[in-house]
N, C-alpha and C positions, 0 to 999 in steps of 0.2 A: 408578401406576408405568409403567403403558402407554403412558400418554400424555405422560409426562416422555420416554420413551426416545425416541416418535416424534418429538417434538418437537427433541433432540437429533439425530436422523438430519435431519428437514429442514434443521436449518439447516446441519449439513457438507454435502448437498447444495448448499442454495443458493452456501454459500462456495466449493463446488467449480464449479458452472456460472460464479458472477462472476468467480473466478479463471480460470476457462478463457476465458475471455471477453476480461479485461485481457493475458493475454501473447498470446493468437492477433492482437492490433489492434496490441500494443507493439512488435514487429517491422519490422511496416511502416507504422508511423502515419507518423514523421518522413519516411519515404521519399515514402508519397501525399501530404504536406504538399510537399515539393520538387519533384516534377510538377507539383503544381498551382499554382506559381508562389512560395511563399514562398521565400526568404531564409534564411541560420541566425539575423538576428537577429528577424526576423519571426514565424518558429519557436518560437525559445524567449519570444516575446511572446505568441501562442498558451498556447504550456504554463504560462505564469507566471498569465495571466489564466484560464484553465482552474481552477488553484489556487486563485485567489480565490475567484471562482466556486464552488466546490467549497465553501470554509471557509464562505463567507457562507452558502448552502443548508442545508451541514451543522451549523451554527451554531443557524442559524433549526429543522427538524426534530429533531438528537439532546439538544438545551436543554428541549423539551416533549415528546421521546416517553414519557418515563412519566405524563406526563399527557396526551394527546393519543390514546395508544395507539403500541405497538412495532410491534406489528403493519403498522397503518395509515401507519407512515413508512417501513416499508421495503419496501412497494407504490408510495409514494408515488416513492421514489430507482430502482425499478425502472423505472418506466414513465419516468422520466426518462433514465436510459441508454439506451429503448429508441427516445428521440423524439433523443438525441442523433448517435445511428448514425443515423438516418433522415434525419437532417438533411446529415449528411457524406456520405452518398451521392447525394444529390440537387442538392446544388452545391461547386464548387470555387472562389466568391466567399471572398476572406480575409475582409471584414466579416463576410459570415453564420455564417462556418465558426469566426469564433471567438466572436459571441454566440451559437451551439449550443453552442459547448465553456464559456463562462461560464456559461449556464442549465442544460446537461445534465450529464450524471454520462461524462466520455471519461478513461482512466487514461492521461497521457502515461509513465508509469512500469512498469508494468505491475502494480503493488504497488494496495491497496486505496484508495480512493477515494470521495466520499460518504457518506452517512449509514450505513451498511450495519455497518462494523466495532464503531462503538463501541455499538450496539443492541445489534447480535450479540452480545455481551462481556457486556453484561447482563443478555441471556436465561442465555447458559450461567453465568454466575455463579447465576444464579438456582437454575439447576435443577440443578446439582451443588456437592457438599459443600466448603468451603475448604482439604478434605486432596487432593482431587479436583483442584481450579481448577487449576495449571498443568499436571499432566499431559494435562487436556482441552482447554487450551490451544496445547499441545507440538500436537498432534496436528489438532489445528483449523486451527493454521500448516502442521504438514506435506501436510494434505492441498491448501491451499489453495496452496501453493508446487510440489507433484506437477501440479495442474491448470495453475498458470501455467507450469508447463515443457513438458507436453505443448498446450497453448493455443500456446504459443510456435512448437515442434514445426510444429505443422501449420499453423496460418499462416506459416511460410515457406515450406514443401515446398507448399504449396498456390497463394498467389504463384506460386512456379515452374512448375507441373505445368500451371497457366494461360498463362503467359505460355508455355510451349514448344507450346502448340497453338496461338498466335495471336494470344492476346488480347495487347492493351495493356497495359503495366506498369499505367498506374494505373484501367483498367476491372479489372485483377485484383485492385486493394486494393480497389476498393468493394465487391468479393464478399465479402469477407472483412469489411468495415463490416457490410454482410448479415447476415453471421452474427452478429455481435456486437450487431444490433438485436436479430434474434431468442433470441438468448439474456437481454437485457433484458426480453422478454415472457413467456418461457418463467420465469423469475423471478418476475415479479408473479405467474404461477398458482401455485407453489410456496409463496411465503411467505403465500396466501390460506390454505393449510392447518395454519399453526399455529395452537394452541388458544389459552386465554385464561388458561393455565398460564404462559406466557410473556410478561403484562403485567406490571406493575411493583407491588408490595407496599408499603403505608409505613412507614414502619420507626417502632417506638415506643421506641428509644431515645437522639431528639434531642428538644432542646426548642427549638431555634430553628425558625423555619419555614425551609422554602425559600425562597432567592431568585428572582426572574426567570429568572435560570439554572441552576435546580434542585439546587440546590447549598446543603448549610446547614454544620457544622460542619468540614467537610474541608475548606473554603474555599483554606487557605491553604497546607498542602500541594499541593493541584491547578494552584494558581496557581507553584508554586516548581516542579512538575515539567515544566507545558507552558512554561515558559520554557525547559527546558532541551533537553525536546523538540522545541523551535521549535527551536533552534539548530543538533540532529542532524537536524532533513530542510531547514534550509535548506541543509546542506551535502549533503544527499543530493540536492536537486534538481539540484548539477551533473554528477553520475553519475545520471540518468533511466535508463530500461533502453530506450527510447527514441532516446534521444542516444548510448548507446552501443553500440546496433545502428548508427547512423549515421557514426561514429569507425572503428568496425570496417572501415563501406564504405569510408568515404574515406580512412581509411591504409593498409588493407593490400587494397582492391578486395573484402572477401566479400559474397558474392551470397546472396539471401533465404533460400536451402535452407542456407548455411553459416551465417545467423545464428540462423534456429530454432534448426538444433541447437547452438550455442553456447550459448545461452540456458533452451534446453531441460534440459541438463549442469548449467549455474547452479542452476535456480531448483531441479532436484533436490536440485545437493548444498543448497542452503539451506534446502529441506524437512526434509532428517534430522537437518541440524543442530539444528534446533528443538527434535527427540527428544533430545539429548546433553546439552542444557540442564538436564533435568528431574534427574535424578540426579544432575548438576554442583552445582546448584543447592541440593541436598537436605545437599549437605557443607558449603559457601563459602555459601549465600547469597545471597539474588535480587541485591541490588544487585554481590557483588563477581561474580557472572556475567558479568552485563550488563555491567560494565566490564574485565574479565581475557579475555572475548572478543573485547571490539567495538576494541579496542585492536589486538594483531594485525592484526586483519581491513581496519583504515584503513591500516596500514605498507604490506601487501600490496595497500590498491588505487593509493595511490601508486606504486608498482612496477610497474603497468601497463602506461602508457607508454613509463615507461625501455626494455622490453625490444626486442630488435634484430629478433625477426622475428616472424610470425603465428603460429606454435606455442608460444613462450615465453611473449608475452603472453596467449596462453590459459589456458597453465598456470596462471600466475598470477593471472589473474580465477578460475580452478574452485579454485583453494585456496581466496583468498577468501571466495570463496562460500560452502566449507565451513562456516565459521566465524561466516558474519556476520551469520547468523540467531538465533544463539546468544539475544541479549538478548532476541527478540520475544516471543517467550511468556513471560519472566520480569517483563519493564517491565509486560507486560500484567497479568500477576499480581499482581505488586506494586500497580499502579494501584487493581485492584478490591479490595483487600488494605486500603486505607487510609480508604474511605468505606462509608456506610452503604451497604444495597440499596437504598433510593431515590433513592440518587447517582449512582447505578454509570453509567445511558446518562448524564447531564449529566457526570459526572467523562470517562469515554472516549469524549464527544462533545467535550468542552475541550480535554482533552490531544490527541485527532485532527485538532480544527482548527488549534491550534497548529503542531504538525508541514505543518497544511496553509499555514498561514499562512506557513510560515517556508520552504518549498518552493517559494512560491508569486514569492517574487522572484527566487531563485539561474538560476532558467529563462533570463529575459530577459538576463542576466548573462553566464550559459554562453555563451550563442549570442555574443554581444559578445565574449569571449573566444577561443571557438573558433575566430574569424576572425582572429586574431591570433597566438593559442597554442597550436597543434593540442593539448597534453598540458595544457594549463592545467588546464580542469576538474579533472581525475583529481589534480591538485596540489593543489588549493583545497581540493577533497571532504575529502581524507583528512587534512588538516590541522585540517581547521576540526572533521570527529570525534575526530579524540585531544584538542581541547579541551576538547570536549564532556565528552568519557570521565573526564579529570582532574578537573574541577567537579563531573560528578555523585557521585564519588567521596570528593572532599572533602567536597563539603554531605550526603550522605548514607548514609557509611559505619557515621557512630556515631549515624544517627539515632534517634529514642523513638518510631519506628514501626519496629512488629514486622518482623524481616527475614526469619519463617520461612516455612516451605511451610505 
């Protein structure tokens, strides 16, 4: 029991240092990419290839971590974020700065990235009961959405606090790269101390074997959900949390200590939302959560743009925000919900690449747009998830998998 709980505490640790980690660099990533010579469309060429990048790694690692070892992949994704940052601070070449961001683990979003979540997702299914799973979940998001808000927080007031003694804007992001290596390291020692409690079990009631992609009878549920899930972060890659730190500057001029704390506000309220989820959920039902929130929450990000000045449109992103974390812990629930425990990393290493897959083009798009359509993005995003929201609801409201907690 000792070592079930310790093992739970590491990994909110580690989700909390990688979380602090992705919003302290998502602030001012897009801005060090524009010193140091890109383009908006060269940018979101960067974050699009980043994605790939991402999918292909996470692909290749969460397909074999229950056979490989959970463990051993997610030292393996750590030491690669931390050779990522290392790499971005030591040159401002767009060739190399974006074969580090293909090979390394860099969040242009500040949201999760690499092998890391859908492992995670299998440990804790693992090691807590299926009456347990989303509330351990609820809370695995909030704290990982608390870190990427204070992460966020302090690398913008940090930027600032540098750059008013001197430094250069972008010698002041590479401090902040700095930290974000060394929180990749500080990671691989952390997840070296989980036990062998949190490797992968095989489950004796399939008869098919696994496939290549460790995957046997949920097959084809998993393949019907990361389609659909491809589809909500392609649209999610045109609101990055990145790009719209950058929107921010260039429509209404806020400077790096006003987008911390913008972002900061966000990702909070999108932490407790997660919490709100869970007894939502417990009346209505994972799927009609997931879509009776995420719904709203896409009207409100369209509404973004429209508004006439810097304080409206904030308002309106912190509503947002409130809301539109709603789905994350329930999808997730649901996902580990439908396959065996020895599917669980290959099911939430499938459904994460997909998402990555589908993120991983809207990037280069954005930026193409943005040049044209200061508010396009924010138009595209929230249209393309109430499609999302409508199909997942139709294909899977009356489905003949279980919809409870």
């Amino acid at each position: 029991m000792f070592s079930v709980r310790l093992n739970i505490i590491l990994l909110f640790i580690t989700r909390s240092l990688r979380m602090f980690g992705y919003g302290f660099l998502s602030v001012v990533l897009a801005l060090y990419l524009a010193d140091s010579g890109f383009n908006n469309f060269l940018m979101g060429l960067l974050f699009s290839l980043t994605l790939i990048g991402d999918a292909g790694i996470s692909l290749l690692l969460t397909t074999t971590a229950d056979r490989f070892g959970r463990k051993k992949t997610l030292i393996i994704g750590a030491i690669l974020m931390m050779v990522a940052g290392v790499i971005f601070i030591l040159t401002s070449n767009p060739i190399l700065l974006i074969i580090a961001a293909i090979v390394g683990v860099i969040s242009p979003s500040g949201n999760e990235i690499g092998p890391f979540l859908p492992v995670e997702q299998a440990m804790l299914s693992q090691l807590v009961s299926k009456e347990e799973r989303a509330g351990v979940f609820a809370w695995y998001n909030l704290i990982g959405s608390l870190a990427t808000a204070f992460g966020a927080l302090a690398g913008g007031f940090l930027a600032k606090l540098l750059q008013s003694q001197g430094m250069i804007p972008l010698d002041s992001y590479r401090v902040i790269l700095l930290g974000y290596a060394v929180i990749g390291g500080i990671l691989a020692l952390v997840f070296s101390g989980l036990s062998r409690g949190c490797e992968a079990v095989s489950s004796v009631s399939h008869t098919t074997p696994p496939g290549h992609i460790g995957l046997h009878k949920s097959r084809n549920v998993v393949f019907k959900l990361s389609m659909l899930f491809s589809l909500d972060a392609f649209a999610g890659g045109f609101v990055l949390q990145s790009f719209m730190a950058y929107w921010f500057h260039v429509r209404f001029g806020a400077d790096e200590a006003a987008l911390g704390s913008i972002f900061f506000g966000a990702n909070l309220l999108a932490g407790f939302s997660a919490l709100l989820a869970v007894p939502l959920a417990k009346k209505i039902g994972l799927i009609r959560t997931m879509v009776f929130t995420h719904l709203p929450s896409n009207i409100l990000l369209m509404l973004v743009p429209l508004m006439p000045d810097f304080g409206l449109a904030i308002s309106v992103l912190l509503l947002r925000f409130s809301i539109s974390q709603m789905d994350v812990p329930t999808r997730q629930a649901y996902t580990m919900a439908v396959v065996d425990p020895d599917e669980r990393s290959a099911a939430a290493g499938i459904t994460g690449i997909a998402r990555s897959v589908g993120a991983s083009v809207s990037p280069v798009l954005c930026g193409a747009v943005f040049s044209v359509f200061l508010s396009g993005p924010f138009i595209i995003a929230g249209g393309l998830k109430i499609l999302y929201d409508l199909i997942l609801f139709r294909n899977f409201k009356a489905s003949h998998v279980s919809d409870d907690l």
